[in-house]
N, CA, C and O atoms as a MOPAC input file, in Angstrom:
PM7 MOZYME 1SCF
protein

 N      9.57900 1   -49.84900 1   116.73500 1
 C      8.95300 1   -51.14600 1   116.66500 1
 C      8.64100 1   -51.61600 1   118.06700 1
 O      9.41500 1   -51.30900 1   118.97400 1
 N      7.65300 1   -52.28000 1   118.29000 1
 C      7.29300 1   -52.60000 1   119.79900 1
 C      7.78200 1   -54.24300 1   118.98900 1
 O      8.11300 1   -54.50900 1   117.83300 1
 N      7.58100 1   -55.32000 1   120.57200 1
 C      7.78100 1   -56.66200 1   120.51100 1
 C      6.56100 1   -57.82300 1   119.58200 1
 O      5.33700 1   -57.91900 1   119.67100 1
 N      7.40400 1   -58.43900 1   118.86900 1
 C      6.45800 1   -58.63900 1   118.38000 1
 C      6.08500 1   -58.70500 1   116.63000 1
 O      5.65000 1   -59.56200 1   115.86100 1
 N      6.55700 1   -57.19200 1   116.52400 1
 C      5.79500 1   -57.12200 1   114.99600 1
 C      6.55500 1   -57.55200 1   114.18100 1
 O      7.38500 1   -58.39000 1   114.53400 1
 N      6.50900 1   -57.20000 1   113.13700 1
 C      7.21500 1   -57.93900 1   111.98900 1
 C      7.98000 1   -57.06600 1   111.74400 1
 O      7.97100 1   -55.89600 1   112.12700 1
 N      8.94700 1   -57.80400 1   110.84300 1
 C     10.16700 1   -56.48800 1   110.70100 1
 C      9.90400 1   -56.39900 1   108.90100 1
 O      9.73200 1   -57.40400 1   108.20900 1
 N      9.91300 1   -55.56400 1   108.58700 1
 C      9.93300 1   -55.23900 1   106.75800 1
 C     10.92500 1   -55.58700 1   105.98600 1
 O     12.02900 1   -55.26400 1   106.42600 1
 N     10.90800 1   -56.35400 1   104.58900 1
 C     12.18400 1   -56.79800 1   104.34100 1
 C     13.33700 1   -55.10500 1   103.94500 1
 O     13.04200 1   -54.02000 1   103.44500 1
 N     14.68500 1   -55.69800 1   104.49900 1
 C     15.54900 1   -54.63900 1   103.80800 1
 C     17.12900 1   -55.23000 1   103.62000 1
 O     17.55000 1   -56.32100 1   104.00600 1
 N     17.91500 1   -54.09700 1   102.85800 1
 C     19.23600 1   -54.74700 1   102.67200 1
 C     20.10100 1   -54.08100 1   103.57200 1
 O     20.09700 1   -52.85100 1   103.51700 1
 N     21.02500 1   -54.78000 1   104.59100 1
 C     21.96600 1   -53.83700 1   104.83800 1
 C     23.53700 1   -54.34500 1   104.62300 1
 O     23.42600 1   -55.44500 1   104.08300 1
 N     24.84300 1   -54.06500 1   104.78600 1
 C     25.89100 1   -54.19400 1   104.44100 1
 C     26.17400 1   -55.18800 1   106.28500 1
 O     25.63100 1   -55.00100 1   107.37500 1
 N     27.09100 1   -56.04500 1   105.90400 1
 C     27.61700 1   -56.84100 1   106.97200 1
 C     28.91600 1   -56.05500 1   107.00700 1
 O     29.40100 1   -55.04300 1   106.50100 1
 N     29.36000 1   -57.39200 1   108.17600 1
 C     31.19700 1   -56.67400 1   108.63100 1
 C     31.88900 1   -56.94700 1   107.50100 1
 O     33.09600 1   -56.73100 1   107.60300 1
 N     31.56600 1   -57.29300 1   106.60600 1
 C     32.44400 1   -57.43400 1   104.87600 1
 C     32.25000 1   -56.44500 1   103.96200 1
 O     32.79000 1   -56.29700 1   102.86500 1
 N     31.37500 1   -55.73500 1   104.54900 1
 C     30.97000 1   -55.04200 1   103.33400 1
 C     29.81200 1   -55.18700 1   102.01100 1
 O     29.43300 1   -54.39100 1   101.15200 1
 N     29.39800 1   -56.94000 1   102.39400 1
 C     28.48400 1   -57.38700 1   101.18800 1
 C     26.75100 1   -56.75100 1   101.35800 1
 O     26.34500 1   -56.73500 1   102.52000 1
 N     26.23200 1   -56.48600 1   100.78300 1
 C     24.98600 1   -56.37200 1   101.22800 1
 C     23.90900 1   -57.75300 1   101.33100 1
 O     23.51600 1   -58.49000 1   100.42600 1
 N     23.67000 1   -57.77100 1   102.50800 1
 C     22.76500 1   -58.75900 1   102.83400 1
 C     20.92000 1   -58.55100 1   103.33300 1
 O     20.53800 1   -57.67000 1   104.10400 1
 N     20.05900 1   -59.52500 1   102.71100 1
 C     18.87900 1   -59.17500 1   102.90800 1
 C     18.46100 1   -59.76300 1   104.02500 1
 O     19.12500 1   -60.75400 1   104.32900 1
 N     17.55300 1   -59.48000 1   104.76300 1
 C     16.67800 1   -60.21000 1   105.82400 1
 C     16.14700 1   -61.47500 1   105.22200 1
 O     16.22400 1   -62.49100 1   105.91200 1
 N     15.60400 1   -61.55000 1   103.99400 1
 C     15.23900 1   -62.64800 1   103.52800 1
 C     16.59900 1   -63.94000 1   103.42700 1
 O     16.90800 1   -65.02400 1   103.92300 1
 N     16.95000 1   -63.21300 1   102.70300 1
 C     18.36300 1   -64.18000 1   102.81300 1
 C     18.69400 1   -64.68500 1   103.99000 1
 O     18.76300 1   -65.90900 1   104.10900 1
 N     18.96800 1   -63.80900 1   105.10800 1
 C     19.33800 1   -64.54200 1   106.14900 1
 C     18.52800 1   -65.27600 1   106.97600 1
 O     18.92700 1   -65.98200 1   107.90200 1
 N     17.06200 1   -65.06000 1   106.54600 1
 C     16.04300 1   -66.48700 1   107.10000 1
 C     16.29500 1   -67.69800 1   106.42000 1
 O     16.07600 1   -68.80300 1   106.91600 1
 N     16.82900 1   -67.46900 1   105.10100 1
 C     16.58900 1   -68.93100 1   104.48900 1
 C     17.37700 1   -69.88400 1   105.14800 1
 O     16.95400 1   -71.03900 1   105.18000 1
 N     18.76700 1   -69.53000 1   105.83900 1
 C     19.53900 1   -70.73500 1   107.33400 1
 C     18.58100 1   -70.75100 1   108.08200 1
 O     18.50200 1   -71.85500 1   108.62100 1
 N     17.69700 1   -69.98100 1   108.43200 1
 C     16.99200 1   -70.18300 1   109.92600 1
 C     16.49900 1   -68.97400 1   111.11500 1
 O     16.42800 1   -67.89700 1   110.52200 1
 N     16.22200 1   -68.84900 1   112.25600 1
 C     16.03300 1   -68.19000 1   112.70700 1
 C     17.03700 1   -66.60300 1   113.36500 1
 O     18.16100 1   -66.81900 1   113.81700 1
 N     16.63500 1   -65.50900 1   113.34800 1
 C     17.38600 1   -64.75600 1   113.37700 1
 C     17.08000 1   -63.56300 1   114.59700 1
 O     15.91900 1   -63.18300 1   114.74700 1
 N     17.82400 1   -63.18100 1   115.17700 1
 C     17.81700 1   -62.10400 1   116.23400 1
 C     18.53400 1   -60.99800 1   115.81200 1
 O     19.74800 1   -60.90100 1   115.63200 1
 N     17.31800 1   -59.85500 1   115.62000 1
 C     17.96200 1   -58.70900 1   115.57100 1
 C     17.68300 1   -57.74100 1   116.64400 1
 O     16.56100 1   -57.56900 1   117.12000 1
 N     18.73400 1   -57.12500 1   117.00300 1
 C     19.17500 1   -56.13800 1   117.40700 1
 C     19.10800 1   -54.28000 1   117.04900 1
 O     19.95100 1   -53.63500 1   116.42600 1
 N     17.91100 1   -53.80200 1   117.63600 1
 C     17.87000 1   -52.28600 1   117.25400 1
 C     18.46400 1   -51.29100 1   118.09500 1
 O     17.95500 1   -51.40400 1   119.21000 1
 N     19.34400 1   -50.32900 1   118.07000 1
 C     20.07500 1   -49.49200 1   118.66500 1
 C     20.20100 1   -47.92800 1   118.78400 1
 O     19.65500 1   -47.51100 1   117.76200 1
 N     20.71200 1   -46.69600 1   119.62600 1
 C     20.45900 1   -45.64900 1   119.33500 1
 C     21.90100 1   -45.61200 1   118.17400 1
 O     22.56500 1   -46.60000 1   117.86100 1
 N     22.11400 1   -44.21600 1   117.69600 1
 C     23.80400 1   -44.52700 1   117.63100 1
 C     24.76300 1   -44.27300 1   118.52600 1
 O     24.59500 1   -43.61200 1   119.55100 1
 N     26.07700 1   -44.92800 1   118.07200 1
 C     26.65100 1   -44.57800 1   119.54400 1
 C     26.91500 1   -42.86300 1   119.33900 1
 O     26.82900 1   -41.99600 1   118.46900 1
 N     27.35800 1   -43.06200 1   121.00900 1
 C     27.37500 1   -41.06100 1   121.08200 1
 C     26.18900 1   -40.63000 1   121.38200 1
 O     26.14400 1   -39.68900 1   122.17500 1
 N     24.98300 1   -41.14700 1   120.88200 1
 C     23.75800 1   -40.09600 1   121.21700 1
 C     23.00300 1   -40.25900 1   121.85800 1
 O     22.95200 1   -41.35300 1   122.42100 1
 N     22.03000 1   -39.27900 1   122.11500 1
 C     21.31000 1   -39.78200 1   123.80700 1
 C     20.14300 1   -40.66900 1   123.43200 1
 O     20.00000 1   -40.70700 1   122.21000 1
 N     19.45700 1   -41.23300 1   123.95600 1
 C     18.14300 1   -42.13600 1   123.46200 1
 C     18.64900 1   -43.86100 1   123.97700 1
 O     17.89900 1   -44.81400 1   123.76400 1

């Protein structure tokens, strides 16, 4: 993703374990995400 674009809706699991949507978490408000390599690997 470059800066900027939109992100696609998806579900992922929080530090609980629940699965949470992107949509969902706009409906509080604005949100910053964070994209990463994994740890351990080069990139």
């Amino acid at each position: 993703m470059k800066a900027g674009e939109l992100v696609p809706e998806f579900e992922a699991k929080n530090q609980n374990g629940e699965t949470v949507s992107l949509s969902s978490l706009l409906e509080t408000g604005p949100i910053v995400l964070f994209f990463y390599p994994k740890a351990m690997t080069p990139g």
